[in-house]
Backbone of each chain as ProteinMPNN parsed JSONL, in Angstrom:
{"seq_chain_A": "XXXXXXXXXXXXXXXXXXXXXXXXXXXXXXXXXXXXXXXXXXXXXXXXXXXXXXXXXXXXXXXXXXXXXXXXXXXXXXXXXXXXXXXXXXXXXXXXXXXXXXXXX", "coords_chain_A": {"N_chain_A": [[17.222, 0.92, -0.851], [14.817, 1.989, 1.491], [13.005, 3.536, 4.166], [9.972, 4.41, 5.509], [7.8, 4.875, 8.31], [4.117, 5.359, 7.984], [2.757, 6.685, 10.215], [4.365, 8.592, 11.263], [5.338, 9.956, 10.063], [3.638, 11.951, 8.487], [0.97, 14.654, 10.056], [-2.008, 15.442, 11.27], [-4.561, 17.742, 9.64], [-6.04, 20.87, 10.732], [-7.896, 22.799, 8.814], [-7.003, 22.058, 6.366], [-5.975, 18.893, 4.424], [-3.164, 16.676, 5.422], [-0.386, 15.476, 3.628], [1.821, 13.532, 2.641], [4.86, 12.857, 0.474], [5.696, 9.656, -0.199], [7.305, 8.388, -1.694], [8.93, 8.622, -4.603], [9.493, 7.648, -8.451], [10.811, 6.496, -11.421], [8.94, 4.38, -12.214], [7.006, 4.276, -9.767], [4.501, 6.282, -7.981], [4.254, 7.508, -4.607], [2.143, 8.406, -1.995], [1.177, 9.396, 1.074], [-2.101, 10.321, 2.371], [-3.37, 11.957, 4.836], [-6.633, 12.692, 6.563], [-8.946, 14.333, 8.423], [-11.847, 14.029, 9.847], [-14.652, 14.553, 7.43], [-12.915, 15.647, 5.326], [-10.978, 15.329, 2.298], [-10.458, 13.884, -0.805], [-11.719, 15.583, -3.541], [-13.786, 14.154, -5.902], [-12.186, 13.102, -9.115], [-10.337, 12.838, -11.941], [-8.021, 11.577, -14.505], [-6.917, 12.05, -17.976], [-5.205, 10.04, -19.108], [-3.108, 7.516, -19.259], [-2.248, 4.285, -16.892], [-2.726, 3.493, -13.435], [-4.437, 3.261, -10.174], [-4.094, 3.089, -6.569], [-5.429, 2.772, -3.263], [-5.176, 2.608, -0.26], [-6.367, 1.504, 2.782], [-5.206, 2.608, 5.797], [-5.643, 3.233, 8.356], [-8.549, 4.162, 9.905], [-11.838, 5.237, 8.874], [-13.99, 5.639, 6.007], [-15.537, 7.26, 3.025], [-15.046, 5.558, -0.194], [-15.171, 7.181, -3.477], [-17.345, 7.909, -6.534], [-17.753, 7.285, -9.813], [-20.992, 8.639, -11.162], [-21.902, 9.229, -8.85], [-21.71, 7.192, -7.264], [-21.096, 5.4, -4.127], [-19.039, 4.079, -1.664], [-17.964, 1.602, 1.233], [-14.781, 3.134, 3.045], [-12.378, 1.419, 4.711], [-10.443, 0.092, 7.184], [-7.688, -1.506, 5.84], [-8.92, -1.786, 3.536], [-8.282, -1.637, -0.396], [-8.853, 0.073, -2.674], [-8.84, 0.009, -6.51], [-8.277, 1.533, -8.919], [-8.536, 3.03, -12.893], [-6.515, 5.614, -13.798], [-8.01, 7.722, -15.164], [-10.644, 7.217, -14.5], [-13.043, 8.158, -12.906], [-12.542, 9.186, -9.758], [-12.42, 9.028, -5.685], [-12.234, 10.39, -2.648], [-13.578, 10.182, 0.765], [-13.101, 11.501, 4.692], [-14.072, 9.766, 7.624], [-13.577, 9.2, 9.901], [-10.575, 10.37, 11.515], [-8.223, 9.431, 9.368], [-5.827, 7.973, 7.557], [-4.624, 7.245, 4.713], [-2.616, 5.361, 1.98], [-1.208, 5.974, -0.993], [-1.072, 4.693, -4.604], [0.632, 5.548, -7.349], [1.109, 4.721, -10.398], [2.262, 4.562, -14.058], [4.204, 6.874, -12.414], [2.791, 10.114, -11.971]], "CA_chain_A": [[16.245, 0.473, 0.139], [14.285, 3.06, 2.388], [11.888, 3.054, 4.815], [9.194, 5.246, 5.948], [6.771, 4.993, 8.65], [3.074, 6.618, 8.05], [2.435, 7.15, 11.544], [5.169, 9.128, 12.054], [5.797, 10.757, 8.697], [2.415, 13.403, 8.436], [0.252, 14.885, 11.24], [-3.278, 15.922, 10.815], [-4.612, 19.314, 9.797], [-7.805, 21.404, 10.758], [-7.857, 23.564, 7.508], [-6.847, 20.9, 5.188], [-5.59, 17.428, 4.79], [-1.849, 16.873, 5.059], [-0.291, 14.688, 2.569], [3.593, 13.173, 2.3], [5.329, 12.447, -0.709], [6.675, 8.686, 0.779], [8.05, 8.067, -2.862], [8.791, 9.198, -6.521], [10.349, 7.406, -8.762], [9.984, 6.153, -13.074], [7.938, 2.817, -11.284], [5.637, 4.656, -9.254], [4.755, 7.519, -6.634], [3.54, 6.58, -3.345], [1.624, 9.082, -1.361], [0.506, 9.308, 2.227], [-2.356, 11.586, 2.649], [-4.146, 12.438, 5.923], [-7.496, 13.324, 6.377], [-9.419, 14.897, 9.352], [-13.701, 13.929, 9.222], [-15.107, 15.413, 6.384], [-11.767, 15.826, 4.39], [-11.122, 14.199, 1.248], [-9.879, 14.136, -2.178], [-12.456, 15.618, -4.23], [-14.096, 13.21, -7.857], [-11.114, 13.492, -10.313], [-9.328, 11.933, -13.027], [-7.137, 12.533, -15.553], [-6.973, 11.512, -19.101], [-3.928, 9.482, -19.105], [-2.314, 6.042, -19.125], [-2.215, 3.992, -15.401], [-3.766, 3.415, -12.685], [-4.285, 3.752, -9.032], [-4.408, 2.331, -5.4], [-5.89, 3.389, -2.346], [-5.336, 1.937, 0.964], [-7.064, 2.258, 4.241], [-4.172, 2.54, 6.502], [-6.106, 3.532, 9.842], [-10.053, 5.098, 9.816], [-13.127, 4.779, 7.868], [-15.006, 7.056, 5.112], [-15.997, 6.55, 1.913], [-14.96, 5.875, -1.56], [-16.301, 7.662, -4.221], [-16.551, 6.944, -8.098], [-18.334, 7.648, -11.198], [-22.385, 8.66, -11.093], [-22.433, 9.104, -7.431], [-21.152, 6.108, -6.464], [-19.865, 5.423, -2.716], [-18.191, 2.501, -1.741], [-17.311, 2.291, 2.628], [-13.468, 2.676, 3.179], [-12.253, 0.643, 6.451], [-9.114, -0.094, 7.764], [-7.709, -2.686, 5.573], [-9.542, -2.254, 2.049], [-7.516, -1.335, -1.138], [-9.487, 0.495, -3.727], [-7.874, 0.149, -7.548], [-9.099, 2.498, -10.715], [-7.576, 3.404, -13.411], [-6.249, 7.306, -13.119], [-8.733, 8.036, -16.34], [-11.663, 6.877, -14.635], [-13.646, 9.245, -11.818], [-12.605, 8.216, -8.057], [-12.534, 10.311, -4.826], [-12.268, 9.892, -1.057], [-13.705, 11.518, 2.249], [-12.769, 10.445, 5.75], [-15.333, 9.909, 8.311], [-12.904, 9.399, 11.295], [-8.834, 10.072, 10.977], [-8.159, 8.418, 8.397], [-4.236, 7.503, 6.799], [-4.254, 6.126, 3.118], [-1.831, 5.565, 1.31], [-1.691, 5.959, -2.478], [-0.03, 4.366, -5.493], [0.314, 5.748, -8.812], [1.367, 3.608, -11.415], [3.245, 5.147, -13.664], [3.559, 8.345, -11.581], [2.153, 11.184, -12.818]], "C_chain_A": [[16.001, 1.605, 1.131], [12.954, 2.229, 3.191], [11.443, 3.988, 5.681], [7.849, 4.582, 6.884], [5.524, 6.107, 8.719], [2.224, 7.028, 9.442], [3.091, 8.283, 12.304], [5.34, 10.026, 11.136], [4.768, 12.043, 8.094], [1.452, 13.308, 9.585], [-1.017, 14.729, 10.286], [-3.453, 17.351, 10.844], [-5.667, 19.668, 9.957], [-8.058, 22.203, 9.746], [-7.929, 22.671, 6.312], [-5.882, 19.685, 5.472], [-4.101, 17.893, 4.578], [-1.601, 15.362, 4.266], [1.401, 14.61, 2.951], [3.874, 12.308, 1.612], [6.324, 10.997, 0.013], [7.829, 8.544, -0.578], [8.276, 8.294, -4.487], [9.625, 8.805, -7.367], [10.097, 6.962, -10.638], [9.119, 5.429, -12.301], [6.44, 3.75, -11.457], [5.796, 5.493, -8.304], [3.82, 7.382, -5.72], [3.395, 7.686, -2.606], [1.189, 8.722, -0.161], [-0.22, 10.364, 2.6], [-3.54, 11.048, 4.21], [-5.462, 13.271, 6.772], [-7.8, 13.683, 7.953], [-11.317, 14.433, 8.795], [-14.281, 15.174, 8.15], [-14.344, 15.877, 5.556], [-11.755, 14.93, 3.588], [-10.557, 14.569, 0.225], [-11.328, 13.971, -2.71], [-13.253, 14.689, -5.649], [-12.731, 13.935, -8.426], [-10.595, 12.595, -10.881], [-8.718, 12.629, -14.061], [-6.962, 11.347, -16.819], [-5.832, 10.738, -19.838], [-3.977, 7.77, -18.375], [-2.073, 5.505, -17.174], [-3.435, 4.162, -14.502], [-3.372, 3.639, -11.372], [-4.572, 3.442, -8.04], [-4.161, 3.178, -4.327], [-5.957, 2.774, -1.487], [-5.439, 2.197, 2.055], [-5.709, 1.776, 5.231], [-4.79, 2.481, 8.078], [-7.753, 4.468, 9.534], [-11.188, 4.788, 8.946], [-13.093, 6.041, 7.189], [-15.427, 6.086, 4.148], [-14.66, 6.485, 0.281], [-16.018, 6.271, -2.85], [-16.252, 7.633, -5.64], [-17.887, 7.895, -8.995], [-20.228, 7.885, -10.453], [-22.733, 8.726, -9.711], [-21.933, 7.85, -6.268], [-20.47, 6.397, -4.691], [-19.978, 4.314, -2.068], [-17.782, 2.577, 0.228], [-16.035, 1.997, 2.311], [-13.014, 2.458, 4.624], [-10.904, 0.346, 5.875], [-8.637, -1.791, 6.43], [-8.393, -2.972, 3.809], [-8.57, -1.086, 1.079], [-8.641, -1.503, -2.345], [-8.322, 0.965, -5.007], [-8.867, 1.18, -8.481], [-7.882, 2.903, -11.823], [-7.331, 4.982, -13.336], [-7.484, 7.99, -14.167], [-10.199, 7.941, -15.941], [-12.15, 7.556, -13.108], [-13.481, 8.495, -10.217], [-12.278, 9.64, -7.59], [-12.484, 9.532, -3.735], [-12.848, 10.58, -0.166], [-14.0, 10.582, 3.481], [-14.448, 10.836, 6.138], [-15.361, 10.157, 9.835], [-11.602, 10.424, 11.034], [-8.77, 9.29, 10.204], [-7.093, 8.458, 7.645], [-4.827, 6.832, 5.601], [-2.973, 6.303, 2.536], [-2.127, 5.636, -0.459], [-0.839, 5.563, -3.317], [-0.489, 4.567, -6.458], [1.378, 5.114, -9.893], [1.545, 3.754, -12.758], [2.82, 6.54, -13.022], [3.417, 9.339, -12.636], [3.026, 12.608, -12.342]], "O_chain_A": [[16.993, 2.165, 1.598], [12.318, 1.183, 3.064], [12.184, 4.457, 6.545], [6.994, 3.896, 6.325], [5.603, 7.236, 9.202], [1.153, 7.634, 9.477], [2.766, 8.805, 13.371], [5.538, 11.148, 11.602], [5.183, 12.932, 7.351], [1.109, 12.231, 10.073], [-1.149, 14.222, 9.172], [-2.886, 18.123, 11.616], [-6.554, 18.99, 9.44], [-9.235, 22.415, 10.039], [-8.825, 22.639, 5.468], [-5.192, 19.529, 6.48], [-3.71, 18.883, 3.961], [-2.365, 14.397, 4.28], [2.044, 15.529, 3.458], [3.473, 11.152, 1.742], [7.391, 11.173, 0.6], [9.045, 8.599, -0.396], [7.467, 7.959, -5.351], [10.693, 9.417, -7.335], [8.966, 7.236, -11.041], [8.427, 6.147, -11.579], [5.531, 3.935, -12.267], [6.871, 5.64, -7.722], [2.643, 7.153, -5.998], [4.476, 8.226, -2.372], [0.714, 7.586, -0.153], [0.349, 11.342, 3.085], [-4.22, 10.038, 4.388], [-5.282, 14.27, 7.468], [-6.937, 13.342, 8.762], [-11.807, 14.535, 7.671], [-14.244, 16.4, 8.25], [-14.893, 16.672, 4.794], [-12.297, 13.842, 3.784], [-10.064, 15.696, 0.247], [-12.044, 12.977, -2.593], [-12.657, 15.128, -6.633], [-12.362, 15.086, -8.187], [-10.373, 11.513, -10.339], [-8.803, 13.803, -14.424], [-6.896, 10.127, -16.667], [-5.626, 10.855, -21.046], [-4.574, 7.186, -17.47], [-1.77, 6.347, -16.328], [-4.55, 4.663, -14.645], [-2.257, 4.106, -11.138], [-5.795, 3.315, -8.106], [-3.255, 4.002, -4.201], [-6.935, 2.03, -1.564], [-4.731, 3.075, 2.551], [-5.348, 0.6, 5.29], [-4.341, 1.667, 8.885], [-7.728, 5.48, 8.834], [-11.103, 3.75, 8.289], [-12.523, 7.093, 7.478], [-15.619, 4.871, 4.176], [-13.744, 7.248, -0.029], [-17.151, 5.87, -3.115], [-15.159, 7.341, -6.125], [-18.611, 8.849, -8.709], [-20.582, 7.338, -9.408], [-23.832, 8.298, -9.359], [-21.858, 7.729, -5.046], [-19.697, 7.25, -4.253], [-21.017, 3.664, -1.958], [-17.299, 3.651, 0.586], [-15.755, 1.04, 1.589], [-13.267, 3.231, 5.548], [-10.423, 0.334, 4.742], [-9.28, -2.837, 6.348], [-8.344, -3.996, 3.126], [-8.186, -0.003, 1.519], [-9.144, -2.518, -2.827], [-7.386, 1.755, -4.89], [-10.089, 1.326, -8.476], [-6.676, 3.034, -11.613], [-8.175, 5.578, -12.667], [-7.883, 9.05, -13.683], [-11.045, 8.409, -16.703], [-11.392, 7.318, -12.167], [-14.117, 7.564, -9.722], [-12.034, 10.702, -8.163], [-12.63, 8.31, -3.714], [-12.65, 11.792, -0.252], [-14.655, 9.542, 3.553], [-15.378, 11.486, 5.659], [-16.131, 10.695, 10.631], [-11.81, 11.33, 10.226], [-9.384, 8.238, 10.386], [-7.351, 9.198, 6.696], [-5.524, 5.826, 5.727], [-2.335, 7.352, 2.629], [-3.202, 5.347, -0.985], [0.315, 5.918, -3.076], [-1.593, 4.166, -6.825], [2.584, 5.34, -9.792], [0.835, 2.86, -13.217], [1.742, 7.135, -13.022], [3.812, 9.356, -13.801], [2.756, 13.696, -12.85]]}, "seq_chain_B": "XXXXXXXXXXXXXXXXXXXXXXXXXXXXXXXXXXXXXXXXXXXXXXXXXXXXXXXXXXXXXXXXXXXXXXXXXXXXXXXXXXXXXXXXXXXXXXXXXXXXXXXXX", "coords_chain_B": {"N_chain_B": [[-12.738, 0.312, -11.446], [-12.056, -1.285, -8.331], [-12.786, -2.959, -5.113], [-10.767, -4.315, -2.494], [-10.248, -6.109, 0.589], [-8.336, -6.702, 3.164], [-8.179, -7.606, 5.028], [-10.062, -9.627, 4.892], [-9.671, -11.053, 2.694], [-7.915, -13.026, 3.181], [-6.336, -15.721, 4.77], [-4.62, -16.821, 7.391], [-1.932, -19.41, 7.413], [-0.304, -22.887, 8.637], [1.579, -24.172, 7.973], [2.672, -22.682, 5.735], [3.137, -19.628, 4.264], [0.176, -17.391, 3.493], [-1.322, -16.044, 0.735], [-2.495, -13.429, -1.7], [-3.631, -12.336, -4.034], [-4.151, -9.208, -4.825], [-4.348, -7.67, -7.27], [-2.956, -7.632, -10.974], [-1.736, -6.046, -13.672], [-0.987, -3.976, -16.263], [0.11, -2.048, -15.268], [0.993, -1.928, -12.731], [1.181, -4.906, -9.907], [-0.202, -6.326, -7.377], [0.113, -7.731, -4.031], [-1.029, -9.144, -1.435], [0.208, -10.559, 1.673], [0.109, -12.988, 4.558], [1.605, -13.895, 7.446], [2.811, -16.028, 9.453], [4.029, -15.753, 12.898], [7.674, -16.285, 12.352], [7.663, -16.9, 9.8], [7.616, -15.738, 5.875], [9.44, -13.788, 3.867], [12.387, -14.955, 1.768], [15.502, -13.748, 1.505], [15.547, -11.932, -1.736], [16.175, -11.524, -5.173], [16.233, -9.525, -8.469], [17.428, -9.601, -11.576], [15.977, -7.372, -12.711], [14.174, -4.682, -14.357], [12.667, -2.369, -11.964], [10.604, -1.052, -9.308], [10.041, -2.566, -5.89], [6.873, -1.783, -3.159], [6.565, -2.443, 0.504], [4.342, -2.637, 2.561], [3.428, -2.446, 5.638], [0.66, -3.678, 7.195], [-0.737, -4.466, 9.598], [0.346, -6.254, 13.026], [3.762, -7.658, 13.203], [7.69, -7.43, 12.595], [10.524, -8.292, 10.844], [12.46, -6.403, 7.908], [14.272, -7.871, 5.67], [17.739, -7.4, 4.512], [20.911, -6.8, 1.73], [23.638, -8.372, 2.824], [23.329, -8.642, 5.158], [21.664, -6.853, 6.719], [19.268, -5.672, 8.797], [15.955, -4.604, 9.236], [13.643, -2.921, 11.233], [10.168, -4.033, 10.887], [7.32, -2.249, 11.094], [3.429, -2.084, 11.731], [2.269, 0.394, 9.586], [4.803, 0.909, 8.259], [6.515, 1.725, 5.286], [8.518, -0.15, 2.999], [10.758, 0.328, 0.126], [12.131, -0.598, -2.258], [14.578, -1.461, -4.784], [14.028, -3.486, -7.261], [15.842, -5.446, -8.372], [17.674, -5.68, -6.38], [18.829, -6.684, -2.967], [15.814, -8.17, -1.163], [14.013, -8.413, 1.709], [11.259, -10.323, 3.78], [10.695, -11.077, 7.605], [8.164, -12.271, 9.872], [7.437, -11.848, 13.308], [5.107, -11.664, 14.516], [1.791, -12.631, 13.946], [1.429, -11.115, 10.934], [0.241, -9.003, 8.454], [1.231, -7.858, 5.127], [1.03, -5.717, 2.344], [2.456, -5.733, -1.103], [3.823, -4.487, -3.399], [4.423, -4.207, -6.815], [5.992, -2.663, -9.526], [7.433, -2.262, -12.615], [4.916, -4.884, -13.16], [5.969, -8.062, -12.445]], "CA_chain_B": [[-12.989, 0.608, -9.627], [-12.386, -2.707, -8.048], [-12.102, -3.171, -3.634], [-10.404, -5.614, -1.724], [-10.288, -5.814, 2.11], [-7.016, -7.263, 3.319], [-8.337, -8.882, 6.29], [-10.955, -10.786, 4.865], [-9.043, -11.813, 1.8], [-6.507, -14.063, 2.938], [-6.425, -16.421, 6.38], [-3.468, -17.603, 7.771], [-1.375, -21.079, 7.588], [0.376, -23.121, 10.065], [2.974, -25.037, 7.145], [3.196, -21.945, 5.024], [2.247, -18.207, 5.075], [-0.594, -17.466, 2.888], [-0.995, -15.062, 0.132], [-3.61, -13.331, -2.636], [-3.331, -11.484, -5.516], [-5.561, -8.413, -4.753], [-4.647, -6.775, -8.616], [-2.128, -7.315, -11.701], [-2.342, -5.056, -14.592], [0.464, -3.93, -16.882], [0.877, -1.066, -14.673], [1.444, -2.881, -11.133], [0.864, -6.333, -8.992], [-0.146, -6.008, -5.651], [-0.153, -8.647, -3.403], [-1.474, -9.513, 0.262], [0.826, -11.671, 2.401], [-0.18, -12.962, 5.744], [2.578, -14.449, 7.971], [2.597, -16.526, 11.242], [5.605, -15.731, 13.387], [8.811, -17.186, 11.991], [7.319, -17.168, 8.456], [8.262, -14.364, 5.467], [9.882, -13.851, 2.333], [13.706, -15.336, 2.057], [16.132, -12.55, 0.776], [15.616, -12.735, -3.158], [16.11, -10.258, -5.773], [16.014, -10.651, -9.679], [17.598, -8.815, -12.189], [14.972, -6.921, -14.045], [13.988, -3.126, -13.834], [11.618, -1.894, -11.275], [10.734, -1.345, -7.985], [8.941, -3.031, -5.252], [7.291, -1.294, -1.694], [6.071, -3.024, 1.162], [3.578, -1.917, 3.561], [3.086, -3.669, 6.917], [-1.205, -3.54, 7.44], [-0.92, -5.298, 10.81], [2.048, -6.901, 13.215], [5.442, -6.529, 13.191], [8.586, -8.309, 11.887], [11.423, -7.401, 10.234], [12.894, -6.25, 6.381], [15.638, -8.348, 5.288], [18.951, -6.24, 3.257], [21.839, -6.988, 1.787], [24.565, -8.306, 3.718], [22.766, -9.445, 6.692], [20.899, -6.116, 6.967], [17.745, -6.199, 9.199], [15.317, -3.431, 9.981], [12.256, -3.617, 12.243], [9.219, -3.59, 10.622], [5.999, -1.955, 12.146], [2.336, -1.62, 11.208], [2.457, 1.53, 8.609], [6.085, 0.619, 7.778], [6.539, 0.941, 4.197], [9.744, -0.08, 2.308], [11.382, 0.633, -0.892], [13.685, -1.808, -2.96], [14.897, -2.34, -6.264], [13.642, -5.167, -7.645], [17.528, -6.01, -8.174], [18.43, -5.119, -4.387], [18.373, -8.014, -2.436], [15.322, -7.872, 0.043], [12.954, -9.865, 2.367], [10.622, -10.269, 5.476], [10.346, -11.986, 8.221], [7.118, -12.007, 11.067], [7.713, -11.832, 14.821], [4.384, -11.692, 15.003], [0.977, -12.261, 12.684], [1.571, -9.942, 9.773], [-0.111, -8.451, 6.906], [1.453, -7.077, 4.541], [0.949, -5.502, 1.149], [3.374, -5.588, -1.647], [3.275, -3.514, -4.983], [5.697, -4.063, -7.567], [6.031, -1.749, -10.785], [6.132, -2.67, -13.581], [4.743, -6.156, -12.646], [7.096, -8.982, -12.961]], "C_chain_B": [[-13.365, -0.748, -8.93], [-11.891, -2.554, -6.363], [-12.425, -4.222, -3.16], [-10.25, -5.313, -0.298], [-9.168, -6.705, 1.952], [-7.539, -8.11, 4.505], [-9.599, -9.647, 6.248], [-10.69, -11.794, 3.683], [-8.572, -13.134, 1.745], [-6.421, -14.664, 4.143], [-4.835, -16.386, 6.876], [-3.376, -18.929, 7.528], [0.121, -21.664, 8.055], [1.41, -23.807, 9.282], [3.213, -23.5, 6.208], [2.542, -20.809, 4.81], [0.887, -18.385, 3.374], [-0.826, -15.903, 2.062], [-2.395, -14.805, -1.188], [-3.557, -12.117, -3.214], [-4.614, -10.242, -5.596], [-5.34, -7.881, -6.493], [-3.289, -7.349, -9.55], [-2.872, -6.809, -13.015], [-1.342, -4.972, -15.408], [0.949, -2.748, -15.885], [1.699, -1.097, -13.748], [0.925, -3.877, -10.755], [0.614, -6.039, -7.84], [-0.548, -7.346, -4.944], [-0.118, -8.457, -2.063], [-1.023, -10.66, 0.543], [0.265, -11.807, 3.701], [1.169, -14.136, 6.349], [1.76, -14.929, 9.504], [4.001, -16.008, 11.812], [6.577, -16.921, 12.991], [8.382, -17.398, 10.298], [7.976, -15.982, 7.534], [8.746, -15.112, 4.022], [11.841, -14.167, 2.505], [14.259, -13.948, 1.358], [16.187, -12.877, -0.784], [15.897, -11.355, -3.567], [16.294, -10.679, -7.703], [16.692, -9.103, -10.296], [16.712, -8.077, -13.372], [15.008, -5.041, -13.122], [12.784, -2.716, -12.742], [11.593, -1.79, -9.8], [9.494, -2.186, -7.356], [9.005, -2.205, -3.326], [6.389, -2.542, -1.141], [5.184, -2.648, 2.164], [3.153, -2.832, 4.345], [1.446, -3.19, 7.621], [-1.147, -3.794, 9.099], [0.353, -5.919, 11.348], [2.929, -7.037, 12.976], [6.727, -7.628, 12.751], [9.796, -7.296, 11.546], [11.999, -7.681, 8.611], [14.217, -6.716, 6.695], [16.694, -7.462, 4.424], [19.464, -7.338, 2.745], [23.088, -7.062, 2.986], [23.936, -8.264, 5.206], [22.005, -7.81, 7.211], [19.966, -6.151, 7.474], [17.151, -4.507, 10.157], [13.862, -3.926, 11.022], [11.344, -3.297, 11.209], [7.8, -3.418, 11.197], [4.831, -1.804, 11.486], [2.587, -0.197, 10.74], [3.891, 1.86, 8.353], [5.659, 0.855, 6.153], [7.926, 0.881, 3.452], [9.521, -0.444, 0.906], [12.513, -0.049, -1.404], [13.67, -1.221, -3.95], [14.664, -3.626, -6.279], [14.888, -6.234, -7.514], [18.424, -6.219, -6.699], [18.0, -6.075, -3.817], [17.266, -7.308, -0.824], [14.336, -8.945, 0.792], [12.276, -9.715, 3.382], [10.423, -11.304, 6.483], [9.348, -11.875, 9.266], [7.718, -12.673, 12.184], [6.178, -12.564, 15.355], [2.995, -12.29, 13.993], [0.608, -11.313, 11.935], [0.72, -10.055, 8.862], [0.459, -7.682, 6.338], [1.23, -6.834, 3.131], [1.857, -5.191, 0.279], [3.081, -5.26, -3.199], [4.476, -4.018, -5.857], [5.538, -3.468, -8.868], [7.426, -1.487, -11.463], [6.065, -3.762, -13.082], [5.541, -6.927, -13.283], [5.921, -10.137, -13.608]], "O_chain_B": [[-14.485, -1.257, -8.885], [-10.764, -2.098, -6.166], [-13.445, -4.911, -3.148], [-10.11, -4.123, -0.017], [-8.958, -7.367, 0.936], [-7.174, -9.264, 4.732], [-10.135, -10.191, 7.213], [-11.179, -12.918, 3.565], [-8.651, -14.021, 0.895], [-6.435, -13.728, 4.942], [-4.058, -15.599, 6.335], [-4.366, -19.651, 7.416], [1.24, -21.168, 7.923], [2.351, -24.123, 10.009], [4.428, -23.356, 6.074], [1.348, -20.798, 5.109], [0.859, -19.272, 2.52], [-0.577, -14.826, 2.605], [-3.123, -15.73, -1.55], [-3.436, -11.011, -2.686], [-5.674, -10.321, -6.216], [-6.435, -7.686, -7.02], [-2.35, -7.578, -8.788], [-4.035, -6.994, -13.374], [-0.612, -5.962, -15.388], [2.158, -2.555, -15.75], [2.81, -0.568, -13.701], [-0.168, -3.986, -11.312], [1.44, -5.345, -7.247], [-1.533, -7.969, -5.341], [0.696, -7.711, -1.521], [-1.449, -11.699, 0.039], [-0.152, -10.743, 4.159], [1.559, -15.074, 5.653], [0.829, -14.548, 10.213], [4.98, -15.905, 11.073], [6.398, -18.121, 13.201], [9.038, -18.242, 9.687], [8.776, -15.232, 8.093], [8.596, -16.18, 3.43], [12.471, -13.55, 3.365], [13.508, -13.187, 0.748], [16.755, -13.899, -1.167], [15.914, -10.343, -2.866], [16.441, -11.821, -8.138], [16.591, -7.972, -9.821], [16.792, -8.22, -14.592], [15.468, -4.515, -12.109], [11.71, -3.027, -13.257], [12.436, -2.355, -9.103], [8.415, -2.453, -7.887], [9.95, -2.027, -2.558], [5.742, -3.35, -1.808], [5.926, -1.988, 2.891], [2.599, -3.87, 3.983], [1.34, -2.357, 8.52], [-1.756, -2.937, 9.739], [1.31, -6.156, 10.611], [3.205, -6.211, 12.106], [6.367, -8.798, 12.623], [9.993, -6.109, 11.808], [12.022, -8.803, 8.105], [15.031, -6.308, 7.523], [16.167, -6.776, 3.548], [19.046, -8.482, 2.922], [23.41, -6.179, 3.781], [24.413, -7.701, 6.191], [21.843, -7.807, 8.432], [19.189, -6.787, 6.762], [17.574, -3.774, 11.05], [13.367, -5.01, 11.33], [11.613, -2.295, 10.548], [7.197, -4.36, 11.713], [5.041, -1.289, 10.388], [3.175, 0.495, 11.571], [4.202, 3.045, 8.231], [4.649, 0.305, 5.715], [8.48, 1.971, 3.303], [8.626, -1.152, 0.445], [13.661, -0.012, -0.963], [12.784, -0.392, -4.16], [14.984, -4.57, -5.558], [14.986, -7.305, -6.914], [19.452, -6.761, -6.294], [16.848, -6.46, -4.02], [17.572, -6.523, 0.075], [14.037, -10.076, 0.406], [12.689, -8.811, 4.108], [9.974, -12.397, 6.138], [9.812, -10.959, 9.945], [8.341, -13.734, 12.153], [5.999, -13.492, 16.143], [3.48, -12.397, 12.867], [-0.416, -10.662, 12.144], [0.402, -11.16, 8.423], [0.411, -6.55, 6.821], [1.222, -7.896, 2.507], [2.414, -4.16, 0.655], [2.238, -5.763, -3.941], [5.547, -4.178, -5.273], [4.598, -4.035, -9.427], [8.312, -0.745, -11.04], [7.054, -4.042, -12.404], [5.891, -6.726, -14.446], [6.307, -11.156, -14.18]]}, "name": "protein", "num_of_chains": 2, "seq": "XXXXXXXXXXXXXXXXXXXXXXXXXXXXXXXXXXXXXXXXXXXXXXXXXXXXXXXXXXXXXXXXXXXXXXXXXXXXXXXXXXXXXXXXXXXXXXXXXXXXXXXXXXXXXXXXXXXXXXXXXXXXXXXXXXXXXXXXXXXXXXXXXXXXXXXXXXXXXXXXXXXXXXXXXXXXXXXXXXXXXXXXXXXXXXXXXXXXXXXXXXXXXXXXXX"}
């Protein structure tokens, strides 16, 4: 049993987003990354088994997906995909997510 | 690419907390709990393989252990069990929290 707070556990960066590894394990690997406005995790996927969750911890932006797609992300919404299938993020404020990969990669 | 909002999901209730199944998959389960103060999860634990985290969305409470163990839990709390490891929550206050478990039970 552990326990990590993401308020306390990564700052913010003006260069690039900061990110902390909360967890890694067979299961799953649980990310906390940290954006700054206009930061983000680029479209990507990968051609592999599992899937993946995205949760608005604190801030807005968007989610972003296949063909252009963009989806708003607010405090409170939990975006799933599978890891195989094109997703992305970019804040708009500060913005905390967390992330779960399923199995980890 | 499926999104859920956590605070429009699930209400509260005044005999028993209230709860909703934002995803199961073979990969992971995720579920959205909402608590009133004095409400929560009793200490349980099951013998199977996997883990489960917890992430506190909103208001505050505390993670049940083993052996009368009790931590605080805070908005962007997230804890880490074994599925096998005896664990639990209880709200102080009106909670949300989100709970993953991998592989899904």
């Amino acid at each position: 049993m552990k326990k990590v707070n993401l308020f306390e556990s990564a700052g913010f960066g003006d260069l690039t987003h900061k990110s902390f590894l909360v967890h890694d394990s067979p299961y799953f690997k649980i990310i906390n990354f940290n954006f700054k406005p206009g930061q983000g995790l680029p479209i990507h996927s990968h051609e592999i088994e599992g899937q993946v969750s995205i949760t608005v911890i604190e801030g807005e932006g968007e989610f972003l997906g296949k063909d252009g797609a963009v989806l708003p992300a607010r405090r409170g919404d939990v975006l799933i995909s599978d890891i195989a299938e094109p997703h992305g993020i970019k804040a708009k404020s500060d913005m905390r997510v967390l992330v779960t990969i399923a199995p980890p990669i």
